[in-house]
Z-matrix of the N, CA and C atoms (Angstrom, degrees):
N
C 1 1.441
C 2 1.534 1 111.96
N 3 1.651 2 121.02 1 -22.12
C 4 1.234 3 117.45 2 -168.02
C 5 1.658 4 111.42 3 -77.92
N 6 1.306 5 109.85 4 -24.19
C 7 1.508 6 108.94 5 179.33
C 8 1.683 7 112.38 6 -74.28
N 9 1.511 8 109.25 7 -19.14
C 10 1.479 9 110.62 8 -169.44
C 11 1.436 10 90.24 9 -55.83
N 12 1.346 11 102.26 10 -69.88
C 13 1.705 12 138.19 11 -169.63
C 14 1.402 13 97.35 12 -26.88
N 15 1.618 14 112.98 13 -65.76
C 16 1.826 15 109.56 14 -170.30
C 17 1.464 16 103.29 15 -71.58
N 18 1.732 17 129.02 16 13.80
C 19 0.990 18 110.64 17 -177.37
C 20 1.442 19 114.41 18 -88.86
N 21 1.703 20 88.01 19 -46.64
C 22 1.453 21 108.52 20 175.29
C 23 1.980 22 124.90 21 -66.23
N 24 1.405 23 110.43 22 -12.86
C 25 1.403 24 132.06 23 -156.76
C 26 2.054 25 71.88 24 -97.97
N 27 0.673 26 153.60 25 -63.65
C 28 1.609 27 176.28 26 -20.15
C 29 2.229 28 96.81 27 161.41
N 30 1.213 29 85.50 28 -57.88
C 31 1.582 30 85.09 29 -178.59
C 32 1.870 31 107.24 30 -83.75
N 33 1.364 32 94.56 31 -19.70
C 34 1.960 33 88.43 32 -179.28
C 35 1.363 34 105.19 33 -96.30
N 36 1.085 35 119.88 34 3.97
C 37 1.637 36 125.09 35 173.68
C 38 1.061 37 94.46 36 -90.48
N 39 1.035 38 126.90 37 -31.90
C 40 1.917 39 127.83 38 -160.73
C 41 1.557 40 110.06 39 -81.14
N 42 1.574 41 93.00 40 -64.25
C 43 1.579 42 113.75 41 168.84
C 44 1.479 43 114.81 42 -36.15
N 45 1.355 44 121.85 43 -43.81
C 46 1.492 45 115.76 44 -161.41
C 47 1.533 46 115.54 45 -124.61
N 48 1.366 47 103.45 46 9.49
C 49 1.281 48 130.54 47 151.71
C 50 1.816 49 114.49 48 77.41
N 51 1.650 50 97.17 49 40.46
C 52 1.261 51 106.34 50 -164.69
C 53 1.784 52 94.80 51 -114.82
N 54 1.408 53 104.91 52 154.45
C 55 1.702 54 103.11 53 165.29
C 56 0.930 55 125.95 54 -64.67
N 57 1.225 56 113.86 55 170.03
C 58 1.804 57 124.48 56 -147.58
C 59 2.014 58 89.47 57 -151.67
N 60 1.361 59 114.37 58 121.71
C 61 1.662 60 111.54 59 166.41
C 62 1.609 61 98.76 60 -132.76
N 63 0.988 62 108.79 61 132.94
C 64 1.325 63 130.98 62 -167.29
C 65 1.449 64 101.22 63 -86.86
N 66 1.521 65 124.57 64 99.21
C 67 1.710 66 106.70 65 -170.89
C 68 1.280 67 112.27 66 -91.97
N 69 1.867 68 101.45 67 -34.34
C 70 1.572 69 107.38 68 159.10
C 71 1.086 70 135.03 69 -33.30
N 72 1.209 71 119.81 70 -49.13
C 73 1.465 72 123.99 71 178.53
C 74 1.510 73 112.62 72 -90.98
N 75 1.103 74 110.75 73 -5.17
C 76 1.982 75 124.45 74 175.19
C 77 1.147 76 98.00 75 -69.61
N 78 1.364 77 105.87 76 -48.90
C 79 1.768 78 113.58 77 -165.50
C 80 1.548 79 118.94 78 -65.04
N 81 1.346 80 95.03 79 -26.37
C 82 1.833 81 112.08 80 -175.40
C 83 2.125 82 114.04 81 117.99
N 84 1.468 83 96.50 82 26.51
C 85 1.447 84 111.99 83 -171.02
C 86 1.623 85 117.61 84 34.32
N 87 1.511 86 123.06 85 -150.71
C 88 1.372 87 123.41 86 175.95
C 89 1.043 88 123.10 87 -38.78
N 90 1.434 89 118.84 88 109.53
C 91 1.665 90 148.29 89 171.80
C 92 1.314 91 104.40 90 83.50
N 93 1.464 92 104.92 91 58.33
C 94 1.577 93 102.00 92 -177.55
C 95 1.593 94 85.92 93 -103.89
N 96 1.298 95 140.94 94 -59.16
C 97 1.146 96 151.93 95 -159.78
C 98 1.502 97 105.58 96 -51.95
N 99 1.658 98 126.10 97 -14.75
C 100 1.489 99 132.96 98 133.23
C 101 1.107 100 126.75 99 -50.70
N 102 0.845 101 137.10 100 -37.05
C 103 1.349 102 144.95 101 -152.56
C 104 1.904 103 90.10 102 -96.59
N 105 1.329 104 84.54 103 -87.85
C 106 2.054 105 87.61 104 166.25
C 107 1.673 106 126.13 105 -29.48
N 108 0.955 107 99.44 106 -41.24
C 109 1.665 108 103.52 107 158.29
C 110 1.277 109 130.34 108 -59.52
N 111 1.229 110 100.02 109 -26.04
C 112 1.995 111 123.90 110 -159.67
C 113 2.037 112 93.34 111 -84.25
N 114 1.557 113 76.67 112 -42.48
C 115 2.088 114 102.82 113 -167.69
C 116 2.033 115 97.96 114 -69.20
N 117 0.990 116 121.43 115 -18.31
C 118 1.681 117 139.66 116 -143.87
C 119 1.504 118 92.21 117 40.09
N 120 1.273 119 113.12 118 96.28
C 121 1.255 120 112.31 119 168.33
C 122 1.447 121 104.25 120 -140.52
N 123 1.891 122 112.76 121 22.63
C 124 1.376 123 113.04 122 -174.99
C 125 1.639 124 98.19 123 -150.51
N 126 1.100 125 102.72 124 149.88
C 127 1.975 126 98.80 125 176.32
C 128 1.234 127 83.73 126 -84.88
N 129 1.555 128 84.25 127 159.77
C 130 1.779 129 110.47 128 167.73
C 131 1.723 130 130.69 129 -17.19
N 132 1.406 131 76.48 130 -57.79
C 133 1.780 132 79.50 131 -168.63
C 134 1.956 133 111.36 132 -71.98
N 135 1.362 134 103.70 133 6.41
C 136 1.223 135 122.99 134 164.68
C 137 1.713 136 112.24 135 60.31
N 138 1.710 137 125.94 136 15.87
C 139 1.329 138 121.50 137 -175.12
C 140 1.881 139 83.32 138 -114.38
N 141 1.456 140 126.84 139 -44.48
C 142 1.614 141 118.60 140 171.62
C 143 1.148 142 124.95 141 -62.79
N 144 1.256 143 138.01 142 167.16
C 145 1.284 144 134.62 143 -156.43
C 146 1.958 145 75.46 144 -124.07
N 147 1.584 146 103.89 145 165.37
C 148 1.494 147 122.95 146 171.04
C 149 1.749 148 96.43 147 -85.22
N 150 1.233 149 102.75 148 175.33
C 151 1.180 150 114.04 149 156.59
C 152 1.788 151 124.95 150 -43.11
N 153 1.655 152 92.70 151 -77.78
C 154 1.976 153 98.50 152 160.26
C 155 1.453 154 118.23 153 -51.62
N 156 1.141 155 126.87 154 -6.11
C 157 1.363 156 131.06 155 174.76
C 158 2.178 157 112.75 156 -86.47
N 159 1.719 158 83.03 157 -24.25
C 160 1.774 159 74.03 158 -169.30
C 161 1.610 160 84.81 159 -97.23
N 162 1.182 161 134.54 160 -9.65
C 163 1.329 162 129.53 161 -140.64
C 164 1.905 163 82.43 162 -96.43
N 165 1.078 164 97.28 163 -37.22
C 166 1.894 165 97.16 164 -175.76
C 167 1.576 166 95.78 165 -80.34
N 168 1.049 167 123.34 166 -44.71
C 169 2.090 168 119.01 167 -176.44
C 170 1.252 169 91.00 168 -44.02
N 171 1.612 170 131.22 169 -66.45
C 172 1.118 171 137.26 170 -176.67
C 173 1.766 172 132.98 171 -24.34
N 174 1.917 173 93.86 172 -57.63
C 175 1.493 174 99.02 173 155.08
C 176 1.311 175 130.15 174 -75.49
N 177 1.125 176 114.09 175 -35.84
C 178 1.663 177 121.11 176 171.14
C 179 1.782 178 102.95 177 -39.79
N 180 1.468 179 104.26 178 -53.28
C 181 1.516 180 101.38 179 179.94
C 182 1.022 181 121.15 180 -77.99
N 183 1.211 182 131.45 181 -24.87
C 184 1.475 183 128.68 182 -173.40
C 185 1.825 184 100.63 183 -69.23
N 186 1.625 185 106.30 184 -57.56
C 187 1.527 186 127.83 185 166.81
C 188 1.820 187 102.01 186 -17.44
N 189 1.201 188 113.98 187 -92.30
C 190 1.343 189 123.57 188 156.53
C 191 1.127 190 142.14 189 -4.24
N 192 1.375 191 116.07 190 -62.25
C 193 1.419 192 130.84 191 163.36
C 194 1.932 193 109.53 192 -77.16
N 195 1.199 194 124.29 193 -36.83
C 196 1.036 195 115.40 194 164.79
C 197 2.282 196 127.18 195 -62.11
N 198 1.540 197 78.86 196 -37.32
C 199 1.719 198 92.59 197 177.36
C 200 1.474 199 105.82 198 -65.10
N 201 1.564 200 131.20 199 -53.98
C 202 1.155 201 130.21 200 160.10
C 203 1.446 202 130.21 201 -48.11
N 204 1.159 203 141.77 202 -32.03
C 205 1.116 204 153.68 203 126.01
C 206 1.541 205 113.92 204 -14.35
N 207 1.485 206 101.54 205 -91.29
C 208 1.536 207 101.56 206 -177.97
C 209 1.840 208 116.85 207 -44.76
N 210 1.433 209 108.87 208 -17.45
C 211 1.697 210 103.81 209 -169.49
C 212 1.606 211 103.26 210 -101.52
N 213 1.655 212 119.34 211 1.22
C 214 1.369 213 114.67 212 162.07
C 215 1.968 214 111.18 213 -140.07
């Protein structure tokens, strides 16, 4: 279901001319949220992120928005 979602999240970013960051695929896409769990980088119920889990989303995005930046 998550690819539908970034599909449609993907065309209304487009449409209305707003940015689009792909966290799914930031994260390491299908069965990444294993892996992050494995890392404790997710609470239990494995859909929230831990603390060290938002604290890295955080750089991942900042990373991102800065890398894009510097290349325009």
């Amino acid at each position: 279901m998550v690819p539908k979602l970034i599909e449609v999240q993907k065309k209304v970013a487009a449409s209305t001319g707003v940015a689009f960051w792909n966290l799914f695929d930031a994260m390491g896409g299908s069965g990444s949220m294993e892996k992050w769990a494995k890392d404790k980088l997710t609470t239990a119920d494995m859909t929230h992120l831990s603390a060290e889990g938002y604290k890295k989303v955080a750089r991942m995005f900042y990373d991102a928005v800065m890398d894009y930046y510097s290349k325009n």
